[in-house]
N, C-alpha and C positions, 0 to 999 in steps of 0.2 A: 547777451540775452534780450538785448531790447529790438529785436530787429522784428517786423509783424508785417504776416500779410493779410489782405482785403479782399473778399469777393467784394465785387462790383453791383450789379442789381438787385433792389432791396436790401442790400446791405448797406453802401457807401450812396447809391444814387437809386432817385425813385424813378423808374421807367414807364411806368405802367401807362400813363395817359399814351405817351410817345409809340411805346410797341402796341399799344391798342392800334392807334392812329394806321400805323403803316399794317397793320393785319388787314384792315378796313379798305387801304387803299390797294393794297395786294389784292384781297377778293374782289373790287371793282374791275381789277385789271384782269384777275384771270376768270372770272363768273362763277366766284367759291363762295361760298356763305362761310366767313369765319365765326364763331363765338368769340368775338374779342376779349368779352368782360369777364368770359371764363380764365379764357387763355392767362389773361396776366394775376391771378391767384394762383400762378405755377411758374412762376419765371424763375427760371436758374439752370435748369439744361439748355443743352445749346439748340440754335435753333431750329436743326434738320429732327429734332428728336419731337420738335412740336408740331413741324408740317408731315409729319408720319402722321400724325391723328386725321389728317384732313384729305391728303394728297396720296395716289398711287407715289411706289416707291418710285418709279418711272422717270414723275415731275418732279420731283423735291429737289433736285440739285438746280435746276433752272427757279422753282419760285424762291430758293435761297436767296440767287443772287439776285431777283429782283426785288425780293424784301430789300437787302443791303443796299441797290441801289436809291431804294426810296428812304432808308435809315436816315441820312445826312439830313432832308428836308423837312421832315415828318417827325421823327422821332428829336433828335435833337433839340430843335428848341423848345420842346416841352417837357425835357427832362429835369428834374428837381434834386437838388442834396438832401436825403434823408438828416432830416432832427438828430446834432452833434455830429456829421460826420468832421466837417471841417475842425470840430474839437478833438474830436478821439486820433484822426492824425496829426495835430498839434502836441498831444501829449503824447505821442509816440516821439516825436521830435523832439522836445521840451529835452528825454533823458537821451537825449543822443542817439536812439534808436535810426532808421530808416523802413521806410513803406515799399513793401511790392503789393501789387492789384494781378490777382489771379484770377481770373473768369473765365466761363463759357461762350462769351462774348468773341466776337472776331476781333484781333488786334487792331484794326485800322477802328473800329465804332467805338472801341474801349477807351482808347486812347485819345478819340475823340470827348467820349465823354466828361477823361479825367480831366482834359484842356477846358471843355466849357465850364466844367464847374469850379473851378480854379483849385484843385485837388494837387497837393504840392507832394508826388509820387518820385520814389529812386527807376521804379521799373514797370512796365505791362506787362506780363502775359495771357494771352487771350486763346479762345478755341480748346480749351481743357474742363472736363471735370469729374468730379469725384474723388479719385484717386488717382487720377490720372494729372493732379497739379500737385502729387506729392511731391514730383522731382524737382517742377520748377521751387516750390517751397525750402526744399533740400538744401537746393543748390544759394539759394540768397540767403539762405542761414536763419530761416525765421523761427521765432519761439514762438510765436503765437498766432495762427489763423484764423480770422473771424468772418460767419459767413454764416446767411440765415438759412440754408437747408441742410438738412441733413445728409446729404453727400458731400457737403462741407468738412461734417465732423470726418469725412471718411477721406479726403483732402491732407485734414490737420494730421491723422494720423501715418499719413502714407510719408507725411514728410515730416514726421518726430516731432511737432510743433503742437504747445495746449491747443486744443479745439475750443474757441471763443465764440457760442451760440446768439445771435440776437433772434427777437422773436419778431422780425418786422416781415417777415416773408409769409410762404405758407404753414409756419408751421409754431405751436405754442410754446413757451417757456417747459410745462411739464412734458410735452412731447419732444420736444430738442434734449431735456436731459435723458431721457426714454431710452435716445437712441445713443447716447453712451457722451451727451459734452460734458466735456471738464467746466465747465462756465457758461450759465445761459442769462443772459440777460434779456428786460422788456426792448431794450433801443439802444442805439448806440448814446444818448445823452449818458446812460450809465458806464459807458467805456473810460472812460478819463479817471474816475474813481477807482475804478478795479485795478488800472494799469498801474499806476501811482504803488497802489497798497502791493498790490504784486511782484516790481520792481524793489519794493524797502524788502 
């Protein structure tokens, strides 16, 4: 029962400065006006479902991959560990547990990130969501999924696992439990507490 998975952006790691950056430097390249500052008050689908806002469907597969190219330079070193992450998977360790990182994220920038921020993970998987990382969830045996949007809570439920809400994304403690979480918390500093008491 202690085994737990992690969305990745805004949950485990702050992006926002970083994917602003490369929106910024994408629009330079391609002559797009992006609304950067909008853009990352929405972060947690994957990326082709952002440049639909912006892009005929036409380009989207090419400005992907030239976001991705500029992810490594750009985004990267400006990414941050959200407040307790490195505590909340310590105490998933602590009882013996193991971490998987489920994202929408591409597996090569995920896995990137979990390396830079020294995020001590059993597994990645990346390019999933909603309910579409019930399987991977499924399949590592996780009880519990923690991830701040609500296509999160629809994650936890595809793959039998409590849905563990934090509100650091876009969306608030009463509106995460709204949408049906087992457990919302303000931030993940409050994770380490809840696990403990939940585990006795």
């Amino acid at each position: 029962m202690g085994n737990v998975g992690f969305d990745l952006d805004m949950t485990l790691a702050d992006t926002r400065s970083g994917i602003a950056a490369c929106y910024d430097q994408l629009g330079m390249r391609l002559g797009v006006v992006f609304d950067s500052a909008a853009i990352v008050t929405r972060l947690g689908p994957p990326l082709e479902h952002e440049l639909a806002n912006w892009l005929p469907e036409t380009d989207i597969a090419a400005a992907a991959r030239a976001f991705r190219e500029l992810y490594p330079a750009y985004a990267l070193p400006m990414t941050t560990a959200m407040p307790g992450a490195h505590e909340a998977l310590a105490a998933v360790r602590a009882r013996g547990g193991k971490v998987i990182v489920v994202t929408g994220k591409n597996v090569r920038d995920a896995t990137s990130t979990v390396e830079a921020l020294g995020f001590e993970v059993d597994e990645v998987v990346g390019s999933v969501f909603g309910s579409a990382k019930g399987s991977a969830l499924a399949r590592f045996g996780a009880a519990a999924y923690v991830g701040d949007h609500v296509a999160d809570i629809e994650a936890a439920r595809a793959g039998g696992a409590v849905s563990v809400a934090v509100a650091t994304g876009p969306y608030t403690v009463g509106e995460l439990r709204e949408h049906g979480a087992d457990v919302a918390l303000d931030d993940l500093k409050e994770f380490a507490s809840w696990f403990d008491g939940w585990q006795h």
